[in-house]
C-alpha positions as CSV (number, residue, x, y, z in Angstrom):
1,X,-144.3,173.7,15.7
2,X,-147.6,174.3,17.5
3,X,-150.2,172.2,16.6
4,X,-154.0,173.4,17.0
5,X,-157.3,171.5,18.3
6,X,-157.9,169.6,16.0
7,X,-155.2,169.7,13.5
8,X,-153.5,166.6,12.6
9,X,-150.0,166.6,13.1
10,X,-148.2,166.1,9.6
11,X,-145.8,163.2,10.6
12,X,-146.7,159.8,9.3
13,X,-147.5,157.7,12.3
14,X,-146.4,153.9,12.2
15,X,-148.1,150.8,12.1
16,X,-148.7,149.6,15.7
17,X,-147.5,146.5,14.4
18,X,-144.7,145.6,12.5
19,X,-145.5,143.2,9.2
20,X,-143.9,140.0,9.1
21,X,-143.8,139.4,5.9
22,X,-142.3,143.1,5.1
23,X,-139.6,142.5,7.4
24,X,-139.1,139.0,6.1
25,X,-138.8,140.0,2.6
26,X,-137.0,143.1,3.8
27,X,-134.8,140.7,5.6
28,X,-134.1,138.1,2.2
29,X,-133.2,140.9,0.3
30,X,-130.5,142.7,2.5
31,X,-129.0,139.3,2.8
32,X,-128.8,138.8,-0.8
33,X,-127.3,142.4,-1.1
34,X,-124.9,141.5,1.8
35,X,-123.8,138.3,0.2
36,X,-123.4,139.1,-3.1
37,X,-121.2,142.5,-2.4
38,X,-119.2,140.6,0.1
39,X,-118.5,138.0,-3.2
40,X,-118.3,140.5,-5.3
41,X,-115.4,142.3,-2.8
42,X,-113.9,139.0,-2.8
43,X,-112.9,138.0,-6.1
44,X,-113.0,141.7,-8.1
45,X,-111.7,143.8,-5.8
46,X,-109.6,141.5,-3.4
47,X,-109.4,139.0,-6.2
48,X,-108.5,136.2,-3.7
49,X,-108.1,133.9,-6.5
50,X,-104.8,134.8,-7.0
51,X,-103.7,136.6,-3.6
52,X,-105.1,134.2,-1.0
53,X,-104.9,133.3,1.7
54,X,-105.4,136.8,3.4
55,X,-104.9,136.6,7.1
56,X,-106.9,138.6,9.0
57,X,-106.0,138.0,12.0
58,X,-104.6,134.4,14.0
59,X,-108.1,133.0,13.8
60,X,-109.6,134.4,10.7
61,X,-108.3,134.0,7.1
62,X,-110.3,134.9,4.1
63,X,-109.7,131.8,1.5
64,X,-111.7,131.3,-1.9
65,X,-113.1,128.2,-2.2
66,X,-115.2,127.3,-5.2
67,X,-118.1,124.8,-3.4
68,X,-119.5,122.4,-6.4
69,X,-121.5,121.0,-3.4
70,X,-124.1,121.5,-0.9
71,X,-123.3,122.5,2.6
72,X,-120.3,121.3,4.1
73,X,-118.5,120.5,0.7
74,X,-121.1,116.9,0.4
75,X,-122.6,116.2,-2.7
76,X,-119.7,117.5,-5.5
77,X,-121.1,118.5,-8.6
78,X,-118.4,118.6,-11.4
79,X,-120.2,117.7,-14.0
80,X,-123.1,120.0,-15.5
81,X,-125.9,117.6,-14.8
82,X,-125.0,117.0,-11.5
83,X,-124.8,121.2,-11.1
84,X,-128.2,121.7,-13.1
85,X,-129.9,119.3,-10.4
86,X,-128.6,121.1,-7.4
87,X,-129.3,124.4,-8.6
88,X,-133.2,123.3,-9.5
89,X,-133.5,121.7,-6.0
90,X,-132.4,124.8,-5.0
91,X,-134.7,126.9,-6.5
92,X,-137.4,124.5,-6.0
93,X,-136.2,124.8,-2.0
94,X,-136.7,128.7,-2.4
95,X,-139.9,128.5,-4.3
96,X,-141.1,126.8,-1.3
97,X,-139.9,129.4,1.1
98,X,-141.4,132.1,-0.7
99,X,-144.5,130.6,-0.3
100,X,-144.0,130.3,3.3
101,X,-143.0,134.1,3.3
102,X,-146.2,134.7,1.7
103,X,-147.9,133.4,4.7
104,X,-146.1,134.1,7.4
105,X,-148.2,135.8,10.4
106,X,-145.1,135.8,13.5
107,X,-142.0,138.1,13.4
108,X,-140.1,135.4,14.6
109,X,-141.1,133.1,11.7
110,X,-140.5,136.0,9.3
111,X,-137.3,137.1,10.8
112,X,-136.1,133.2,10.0
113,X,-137.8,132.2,6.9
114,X,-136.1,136.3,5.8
115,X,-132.3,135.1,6.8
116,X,-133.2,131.4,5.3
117,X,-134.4,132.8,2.2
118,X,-131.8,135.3,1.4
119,X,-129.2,133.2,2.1
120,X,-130.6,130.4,-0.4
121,X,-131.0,132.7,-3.1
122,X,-127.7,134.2,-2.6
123,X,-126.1,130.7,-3.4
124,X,-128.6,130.1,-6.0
125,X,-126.9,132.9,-7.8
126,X,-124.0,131.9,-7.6
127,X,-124.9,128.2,-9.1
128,X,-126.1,129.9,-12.1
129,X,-123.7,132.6,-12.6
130,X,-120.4,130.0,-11.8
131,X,-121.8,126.5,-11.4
132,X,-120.4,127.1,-8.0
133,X,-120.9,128.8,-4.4
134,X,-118.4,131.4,-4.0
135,X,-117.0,130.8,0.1
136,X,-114.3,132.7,1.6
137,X,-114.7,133.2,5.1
138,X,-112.1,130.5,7.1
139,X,-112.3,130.4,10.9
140,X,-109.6,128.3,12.9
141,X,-107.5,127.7,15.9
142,X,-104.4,126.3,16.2
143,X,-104.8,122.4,14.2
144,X,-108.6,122.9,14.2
145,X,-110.1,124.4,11.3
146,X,-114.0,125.1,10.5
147,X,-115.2,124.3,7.2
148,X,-115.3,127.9,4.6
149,X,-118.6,129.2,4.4
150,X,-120.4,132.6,3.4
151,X,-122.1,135.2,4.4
152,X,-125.6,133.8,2.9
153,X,-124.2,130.2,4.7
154,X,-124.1,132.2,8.0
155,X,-127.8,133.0,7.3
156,X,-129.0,129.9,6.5
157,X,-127.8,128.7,10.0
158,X,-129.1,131.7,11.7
159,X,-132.3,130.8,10.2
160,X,-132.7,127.3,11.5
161,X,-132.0,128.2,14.3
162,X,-134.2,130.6,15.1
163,X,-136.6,127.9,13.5
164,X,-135.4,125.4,16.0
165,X,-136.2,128.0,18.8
166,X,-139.6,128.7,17.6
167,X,-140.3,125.1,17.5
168,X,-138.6,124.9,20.8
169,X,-140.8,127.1,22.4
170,X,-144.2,126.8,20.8
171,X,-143.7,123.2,22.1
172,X,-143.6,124.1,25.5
173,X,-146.4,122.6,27.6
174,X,-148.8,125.4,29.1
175,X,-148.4,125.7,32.4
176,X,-151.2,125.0,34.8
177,X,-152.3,127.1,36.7
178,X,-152.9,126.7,40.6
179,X,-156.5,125.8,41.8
């Protein structure tokens, strides 16, 4: 296709920068849609509850685990109260994220507060749907054994730390320059 002086070419040109907060928001929800298949896979179509463990390989098992709790297993919640306050400090926790989000200026920051986000709201849904998070994914080795987490658990964490990163480095002192 031959373009002529003058003409503008047809293809939609993109933004010389890319929008933090689209690719935070972006981020959430493909971390929601991530986590909630992945359940979803889990106990309709694997339906772990009543095959499990499924071994995967020496170091990897896929076990359901219904977490009442916060991360870790702390904080058990069998009792409705006790899961009605974790699920509004949960969404009172995402509330405030969102409001970050809404702010958010660096790519960095929006790449984390995107993983962060989706991966709370991905437990928040389970909370509300079963009064419980939905884990599954077991990693071990030989006697040692990691705790079960999720995919929106894995996002959380890779959220903070790109948080701790960012702080990291936008604590670094300026270096002076020589006279």
């Amino acid at each position: 296709m031959e373009i002529e002086v003058g003409e503008r070419p047809s293809v939609v040109s993109t933004p010389e920068r890319v929008s933090p907060k689209r690719v935070s928001y972006a981020l959430a929800l493909l971390v929601i849609a991530l986590d909630q298949g992945s359940k979803l896979a889990v106990l309709h179509w694997l339906d772990l509850e009543r095959t499990q463990p499924l071994i995967i390989s020496p170091m990897f098992d896929l076990i359901l685990v219904w977490n009442r709790g916060i991360s870790y297993g702390l904080f058990q919640q069998d009792n409705p109260t006790g899961q009605a306050l974790l699920l509004g400090a949960t969404v009172l926790a995402i509330l405030g994220l969102l409001v970050w989000m809404a702010r958010v200026k660096a790519l960095r920051l929006g790449v984390a507060l995107g993983f962060l986000t989706g991966g709370a709201i991905g437990n928040a849904i389970d909370r509300a749907a079963y009064g419980a998070v939905v884990d599954f994914l077991h990693l071990h080795w030989g006697s040692w054994s990691w705790y079960v987490f999720n995919l929106a658990d894995a996002a959380i964490v890779v959220g903070v730390a790109i948080l701790m990163y960012d702080s990291w480095r936008n604590e670094q002192p300026a270096r002076s320059s020589p006279a």
